[in-house]
Z-matrix of the N, CA and C atoms (Angstrom, degrees):
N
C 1 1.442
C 2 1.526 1 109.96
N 3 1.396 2 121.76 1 -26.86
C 4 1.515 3 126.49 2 -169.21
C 5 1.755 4 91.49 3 -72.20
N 6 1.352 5 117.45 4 -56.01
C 7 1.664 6 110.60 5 -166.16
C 8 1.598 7 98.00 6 -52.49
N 9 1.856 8 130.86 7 -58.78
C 10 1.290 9 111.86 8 -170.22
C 11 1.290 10 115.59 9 -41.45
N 12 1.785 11 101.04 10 -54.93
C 13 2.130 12 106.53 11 -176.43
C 14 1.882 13 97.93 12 -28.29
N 15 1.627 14 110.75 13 -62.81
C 16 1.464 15 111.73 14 -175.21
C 17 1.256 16 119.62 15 -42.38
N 18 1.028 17 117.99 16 -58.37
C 19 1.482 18 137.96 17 -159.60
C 20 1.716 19 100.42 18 -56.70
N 21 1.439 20 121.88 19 -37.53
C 22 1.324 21 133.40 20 -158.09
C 23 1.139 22 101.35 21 -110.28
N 24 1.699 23 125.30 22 -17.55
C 25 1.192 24 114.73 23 164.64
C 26 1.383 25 124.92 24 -75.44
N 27 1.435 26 111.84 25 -36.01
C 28 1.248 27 131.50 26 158.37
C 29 1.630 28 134.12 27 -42.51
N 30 1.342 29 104.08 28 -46.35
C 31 1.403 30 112.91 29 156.95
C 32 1.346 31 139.97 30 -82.38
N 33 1.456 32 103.93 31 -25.45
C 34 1.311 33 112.56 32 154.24
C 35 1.783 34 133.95 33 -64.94
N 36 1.886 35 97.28 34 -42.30
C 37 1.493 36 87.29 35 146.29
C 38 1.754 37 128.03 36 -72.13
N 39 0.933 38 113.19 37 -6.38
C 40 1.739 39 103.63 38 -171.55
C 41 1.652 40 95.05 39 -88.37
N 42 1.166 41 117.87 40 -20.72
C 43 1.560 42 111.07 41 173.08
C 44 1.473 43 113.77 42 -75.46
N 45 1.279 44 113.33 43 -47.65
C 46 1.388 45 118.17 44 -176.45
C 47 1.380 46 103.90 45 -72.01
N 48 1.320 47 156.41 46 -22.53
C 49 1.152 48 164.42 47 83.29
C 50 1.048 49 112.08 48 34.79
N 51 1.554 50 121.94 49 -75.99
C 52 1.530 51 129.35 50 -170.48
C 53 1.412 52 126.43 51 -69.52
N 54 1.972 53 96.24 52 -43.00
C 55 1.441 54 119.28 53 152.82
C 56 1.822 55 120.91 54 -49.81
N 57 1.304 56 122.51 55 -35.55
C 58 1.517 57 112.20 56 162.95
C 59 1.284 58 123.14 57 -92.07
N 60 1.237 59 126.82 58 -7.97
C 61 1.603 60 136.88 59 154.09
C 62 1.329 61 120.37 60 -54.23
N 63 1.257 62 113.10 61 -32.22
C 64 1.606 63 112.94 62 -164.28
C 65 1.344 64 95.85 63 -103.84
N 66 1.685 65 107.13 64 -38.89
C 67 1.718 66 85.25 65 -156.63
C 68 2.132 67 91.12 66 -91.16
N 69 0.991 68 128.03 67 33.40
C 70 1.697 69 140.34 68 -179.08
C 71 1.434 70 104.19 69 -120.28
N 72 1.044 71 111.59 70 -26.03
C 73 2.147 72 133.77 71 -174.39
C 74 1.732 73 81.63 72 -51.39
N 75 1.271 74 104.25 73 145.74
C 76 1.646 75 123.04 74 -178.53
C 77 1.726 76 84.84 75 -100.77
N 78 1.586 77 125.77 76 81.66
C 79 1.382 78 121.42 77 163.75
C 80 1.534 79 101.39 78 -130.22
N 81 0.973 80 126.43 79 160.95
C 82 1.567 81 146.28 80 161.63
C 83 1.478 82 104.17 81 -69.92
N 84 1.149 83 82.73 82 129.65
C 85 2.036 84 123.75 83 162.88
C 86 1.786 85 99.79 84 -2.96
N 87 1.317 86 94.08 85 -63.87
C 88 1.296 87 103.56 86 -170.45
C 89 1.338 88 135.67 87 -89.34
N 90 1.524 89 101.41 88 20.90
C 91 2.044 90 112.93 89 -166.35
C 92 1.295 91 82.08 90 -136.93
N 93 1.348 92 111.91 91 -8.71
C 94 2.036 93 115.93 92 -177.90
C 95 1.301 94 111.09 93 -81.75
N 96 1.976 95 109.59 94 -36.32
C 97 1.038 96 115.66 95 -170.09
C 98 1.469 97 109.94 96 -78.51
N 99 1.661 98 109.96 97 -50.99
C 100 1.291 99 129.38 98 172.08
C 101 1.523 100 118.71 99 -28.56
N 102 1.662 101 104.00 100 -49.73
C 103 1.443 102 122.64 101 -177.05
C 104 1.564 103 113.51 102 -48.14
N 105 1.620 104 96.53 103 -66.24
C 106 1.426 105 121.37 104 170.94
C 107 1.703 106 123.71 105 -39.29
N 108 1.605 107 105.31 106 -55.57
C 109 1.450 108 96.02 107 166.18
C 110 1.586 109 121.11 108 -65.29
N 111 0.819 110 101.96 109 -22.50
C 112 1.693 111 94.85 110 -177.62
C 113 1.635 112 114.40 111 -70.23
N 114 1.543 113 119.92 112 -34.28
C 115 0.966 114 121.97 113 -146.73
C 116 1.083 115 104.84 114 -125.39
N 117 2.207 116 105.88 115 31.07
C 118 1.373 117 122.04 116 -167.60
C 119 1.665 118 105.97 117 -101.28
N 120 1.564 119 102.20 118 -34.56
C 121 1.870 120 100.30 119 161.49
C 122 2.078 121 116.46 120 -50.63
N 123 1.677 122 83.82 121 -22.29
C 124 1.910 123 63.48 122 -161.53
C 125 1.808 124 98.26 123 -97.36
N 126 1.488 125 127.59 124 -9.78
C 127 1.299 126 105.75 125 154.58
C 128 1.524 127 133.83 126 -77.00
N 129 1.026 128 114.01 127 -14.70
C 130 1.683 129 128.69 128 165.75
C 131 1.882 130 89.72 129 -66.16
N 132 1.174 131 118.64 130 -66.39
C 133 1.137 132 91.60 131 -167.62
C 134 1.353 133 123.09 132 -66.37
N 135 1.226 134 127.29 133 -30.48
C 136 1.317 135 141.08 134 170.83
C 137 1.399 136 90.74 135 -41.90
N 138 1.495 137 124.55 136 -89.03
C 139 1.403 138 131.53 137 -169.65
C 140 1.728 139 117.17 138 -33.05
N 141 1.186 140 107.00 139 -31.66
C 142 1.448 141 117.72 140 -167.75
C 143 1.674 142 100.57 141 -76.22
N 144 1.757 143 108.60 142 -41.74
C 145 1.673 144 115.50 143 178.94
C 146 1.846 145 113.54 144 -70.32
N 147 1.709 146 96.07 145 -27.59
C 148 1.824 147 102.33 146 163.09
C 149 1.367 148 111.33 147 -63.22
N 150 1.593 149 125.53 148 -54.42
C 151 1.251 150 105.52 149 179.80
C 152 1.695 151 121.01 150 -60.51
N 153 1.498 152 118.39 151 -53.23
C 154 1.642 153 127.55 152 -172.60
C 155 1.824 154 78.50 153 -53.81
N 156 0.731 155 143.84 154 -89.86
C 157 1.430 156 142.19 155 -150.94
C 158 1.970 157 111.80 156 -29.88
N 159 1.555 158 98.92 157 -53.26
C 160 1.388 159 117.78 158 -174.11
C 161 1.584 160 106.53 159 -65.01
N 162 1.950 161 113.44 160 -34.90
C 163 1.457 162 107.41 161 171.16
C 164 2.018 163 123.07 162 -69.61
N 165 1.307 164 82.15 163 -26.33
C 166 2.037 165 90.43 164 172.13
C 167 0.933 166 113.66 165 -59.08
N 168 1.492 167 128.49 166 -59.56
C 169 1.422 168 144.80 167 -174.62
C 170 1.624 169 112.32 168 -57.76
N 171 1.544 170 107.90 169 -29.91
C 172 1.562 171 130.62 170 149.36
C 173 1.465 172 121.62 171 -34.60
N 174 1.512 173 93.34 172 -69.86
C 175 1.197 174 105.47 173 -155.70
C 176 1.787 175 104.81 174 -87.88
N 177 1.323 176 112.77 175 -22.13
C 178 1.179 177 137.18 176 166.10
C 179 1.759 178 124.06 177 -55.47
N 180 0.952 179 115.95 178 -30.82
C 181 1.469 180 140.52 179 149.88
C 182 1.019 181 131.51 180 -87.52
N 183 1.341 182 125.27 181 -16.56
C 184 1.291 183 119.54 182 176.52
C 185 2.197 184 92.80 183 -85.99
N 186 1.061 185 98.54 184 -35.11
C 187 1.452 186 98.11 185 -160.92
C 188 1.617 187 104.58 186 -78.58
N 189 1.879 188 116.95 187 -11.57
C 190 1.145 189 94.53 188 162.79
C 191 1.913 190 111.64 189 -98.45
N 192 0.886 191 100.71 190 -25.54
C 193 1.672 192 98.73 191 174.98
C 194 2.211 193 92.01 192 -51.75
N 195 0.871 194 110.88 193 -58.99
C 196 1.646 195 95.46 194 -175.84
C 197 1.313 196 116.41 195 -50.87
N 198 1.672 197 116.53 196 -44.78
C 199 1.409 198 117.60 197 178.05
C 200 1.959 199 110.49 198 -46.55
N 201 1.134 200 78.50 199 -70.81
C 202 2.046 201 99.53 200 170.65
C 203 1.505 202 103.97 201 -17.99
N 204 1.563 203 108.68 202 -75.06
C 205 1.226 204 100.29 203 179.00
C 206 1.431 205 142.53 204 -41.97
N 207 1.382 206 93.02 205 -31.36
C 208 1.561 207 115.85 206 -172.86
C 209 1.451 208 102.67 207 -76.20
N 210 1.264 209 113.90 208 -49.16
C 211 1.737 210 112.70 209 167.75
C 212 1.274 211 137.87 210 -45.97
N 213 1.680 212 96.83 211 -41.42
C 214 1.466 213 118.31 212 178.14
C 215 1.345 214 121.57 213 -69.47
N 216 1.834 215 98.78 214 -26.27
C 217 1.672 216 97.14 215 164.58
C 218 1.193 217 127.77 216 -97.52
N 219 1.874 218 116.92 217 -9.31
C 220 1.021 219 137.13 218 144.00
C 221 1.614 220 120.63 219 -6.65
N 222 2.015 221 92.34 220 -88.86
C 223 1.119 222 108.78 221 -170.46
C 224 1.916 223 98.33 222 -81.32
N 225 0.954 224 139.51 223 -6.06
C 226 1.447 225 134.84 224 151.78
C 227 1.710 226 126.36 225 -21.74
N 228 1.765 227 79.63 226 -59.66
C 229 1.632 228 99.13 227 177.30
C 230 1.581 229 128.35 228 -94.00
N 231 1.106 230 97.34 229 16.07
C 232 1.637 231 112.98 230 -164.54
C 233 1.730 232 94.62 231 -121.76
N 234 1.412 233 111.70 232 -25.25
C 235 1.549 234 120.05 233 171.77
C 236 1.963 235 108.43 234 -78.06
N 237 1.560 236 90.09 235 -58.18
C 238 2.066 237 86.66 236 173.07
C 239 1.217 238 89.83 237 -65.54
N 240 1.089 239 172.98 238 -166.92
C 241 0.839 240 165.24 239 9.90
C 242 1.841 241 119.48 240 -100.97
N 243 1.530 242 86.36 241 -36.89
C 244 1.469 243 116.10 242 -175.84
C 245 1.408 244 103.44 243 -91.97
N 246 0.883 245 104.03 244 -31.91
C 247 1.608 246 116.55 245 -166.73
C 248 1.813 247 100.69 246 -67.35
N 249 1.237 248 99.10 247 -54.72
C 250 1.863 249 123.29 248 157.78
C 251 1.278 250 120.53 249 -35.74
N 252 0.937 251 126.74 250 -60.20
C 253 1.388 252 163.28 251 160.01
C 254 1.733 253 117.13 252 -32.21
N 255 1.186 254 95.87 253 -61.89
C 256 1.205 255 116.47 254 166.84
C 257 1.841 256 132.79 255 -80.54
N 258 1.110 257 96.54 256 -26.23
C 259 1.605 258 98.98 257 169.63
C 260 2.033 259 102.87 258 -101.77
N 261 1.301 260 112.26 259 -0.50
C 262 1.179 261 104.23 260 155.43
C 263 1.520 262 115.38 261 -70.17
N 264 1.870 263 114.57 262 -59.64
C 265 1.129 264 113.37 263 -174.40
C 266 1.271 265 128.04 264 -58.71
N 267 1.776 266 112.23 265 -14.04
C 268 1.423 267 108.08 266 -172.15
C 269 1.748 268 103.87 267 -97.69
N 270 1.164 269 104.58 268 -10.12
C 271 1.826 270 110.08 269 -174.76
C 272 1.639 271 104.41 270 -42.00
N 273 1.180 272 109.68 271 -62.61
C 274 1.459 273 111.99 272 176.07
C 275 1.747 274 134.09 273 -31.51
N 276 1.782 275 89.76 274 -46.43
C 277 1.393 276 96.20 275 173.84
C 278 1.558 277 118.48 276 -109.52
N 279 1.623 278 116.14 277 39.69
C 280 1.231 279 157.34 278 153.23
C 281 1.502 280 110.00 279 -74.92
N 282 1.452 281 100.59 280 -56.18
C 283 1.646 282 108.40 281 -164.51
C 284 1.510 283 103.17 282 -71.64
N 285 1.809 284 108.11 283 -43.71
C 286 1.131 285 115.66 284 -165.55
C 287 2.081 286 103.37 285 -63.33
N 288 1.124 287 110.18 286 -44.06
C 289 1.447 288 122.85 287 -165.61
C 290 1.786 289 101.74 288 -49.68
N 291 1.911 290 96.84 289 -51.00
C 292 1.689 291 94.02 290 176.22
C 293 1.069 292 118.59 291 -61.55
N 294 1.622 293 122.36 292 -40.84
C 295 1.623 294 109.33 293 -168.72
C 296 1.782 295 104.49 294 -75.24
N 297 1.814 296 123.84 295 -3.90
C 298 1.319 297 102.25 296 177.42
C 299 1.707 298 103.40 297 -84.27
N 300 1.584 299 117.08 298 -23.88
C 301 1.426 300 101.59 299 173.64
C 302 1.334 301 113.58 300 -94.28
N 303 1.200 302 122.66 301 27.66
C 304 1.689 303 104.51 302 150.11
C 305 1.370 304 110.64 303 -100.22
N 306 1.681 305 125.98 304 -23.12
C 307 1.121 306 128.39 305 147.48
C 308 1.855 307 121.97 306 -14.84
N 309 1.519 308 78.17 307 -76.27
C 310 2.020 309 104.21 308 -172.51
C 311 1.644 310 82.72 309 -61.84
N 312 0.790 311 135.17 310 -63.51
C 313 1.980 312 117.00 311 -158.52
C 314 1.501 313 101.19 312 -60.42
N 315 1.638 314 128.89 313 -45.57
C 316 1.525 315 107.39 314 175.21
C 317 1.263 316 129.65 315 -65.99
N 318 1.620 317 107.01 316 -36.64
C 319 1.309 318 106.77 317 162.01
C 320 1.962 319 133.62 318 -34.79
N 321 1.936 320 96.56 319 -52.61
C 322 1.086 321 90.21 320 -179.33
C 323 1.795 322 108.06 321 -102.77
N 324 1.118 323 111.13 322 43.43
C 325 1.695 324 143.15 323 148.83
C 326 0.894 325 129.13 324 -62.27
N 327 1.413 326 78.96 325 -72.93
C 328 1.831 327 99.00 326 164.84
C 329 1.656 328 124.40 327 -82.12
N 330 1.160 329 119.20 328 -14.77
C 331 1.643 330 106.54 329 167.32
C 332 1.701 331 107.06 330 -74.55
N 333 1.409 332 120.15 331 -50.90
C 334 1.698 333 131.04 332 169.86
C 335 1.396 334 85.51 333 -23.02
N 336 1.300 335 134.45 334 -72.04
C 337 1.516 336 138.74 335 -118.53
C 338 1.616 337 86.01 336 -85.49
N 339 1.464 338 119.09 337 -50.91
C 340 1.410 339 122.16 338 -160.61
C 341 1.631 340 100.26 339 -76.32
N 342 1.104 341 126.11 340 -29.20
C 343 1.350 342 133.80 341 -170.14
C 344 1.607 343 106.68 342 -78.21
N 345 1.530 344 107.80 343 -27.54
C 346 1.514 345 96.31 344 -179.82
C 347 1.345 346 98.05 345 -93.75
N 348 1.688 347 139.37 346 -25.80
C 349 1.224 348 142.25 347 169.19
C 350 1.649 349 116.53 348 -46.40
N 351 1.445 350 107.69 349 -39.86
C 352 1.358 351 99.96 350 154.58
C 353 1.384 352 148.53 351 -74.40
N 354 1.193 353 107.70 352 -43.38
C 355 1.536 354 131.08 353 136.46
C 356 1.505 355 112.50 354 -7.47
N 357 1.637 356 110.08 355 -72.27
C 358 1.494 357 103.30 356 -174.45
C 359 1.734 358 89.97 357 -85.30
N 360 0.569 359 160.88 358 170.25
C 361 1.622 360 163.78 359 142.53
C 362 1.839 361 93.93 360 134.98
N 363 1.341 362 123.23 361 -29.14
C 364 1.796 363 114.19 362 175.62
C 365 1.402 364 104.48 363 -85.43
């Protein structure tokens, strides 16, 4: 897409270009006018390749903004998916993690318990 942007920038200056060349040209009224008709098929056509050009670049964007979208929901579902995926594989060592801290809380249950057992016993 960057070479068309070029390509159209390029021609668009070479028109505007040609257009201040001629009408800045040190000629008379009448070799200005002369000039002009002659060289009136090739700005119509010029203008005519600005518009077909301006509808691509149209249609050219519209078709990647649709692509885009399509990607974006693409990778949408390819993210839950993983996301799924992944709290499946970790569920397991979920279960395991709680039963080590109910472990660690009786453990230190039972030191509280022995620590105040000594406590009263000095």
């Amino acid at each position: 897409m960057n070479t068309k942007a070029l390509a159209y920038g390029i021609l668009v200056g070479g028109v505007v270009g040609a257009a201040t060349a001629l009408l800045t040209a040190p000629s008379s009224g009448k070799e200005l006018r002369s000039q002009l008709k002659e060289s009136k098929g090739e700005w119509i056509r010029i203008a005519q390749d600005l518009k077909e050009d301006a509808m691509d670049i149209k249609n050219s964007v519209a078709k990647v903004s649709k692509e885009g979208k399509e990607i974006i929901k693409e990778l949408a579902g390819d993210v839950k998916m993983a996301v799924e995926e992944w709290q499946r594989d970790i569920e397991p060592n979920i279960e395991a993690m709680q039963e080590e801290m109910r472990e660690i809380q009786n453990t230190i249950a039972q030191l509280e318990q022995k620590l105040q057992e000594e406590k009263s016993s000095v």
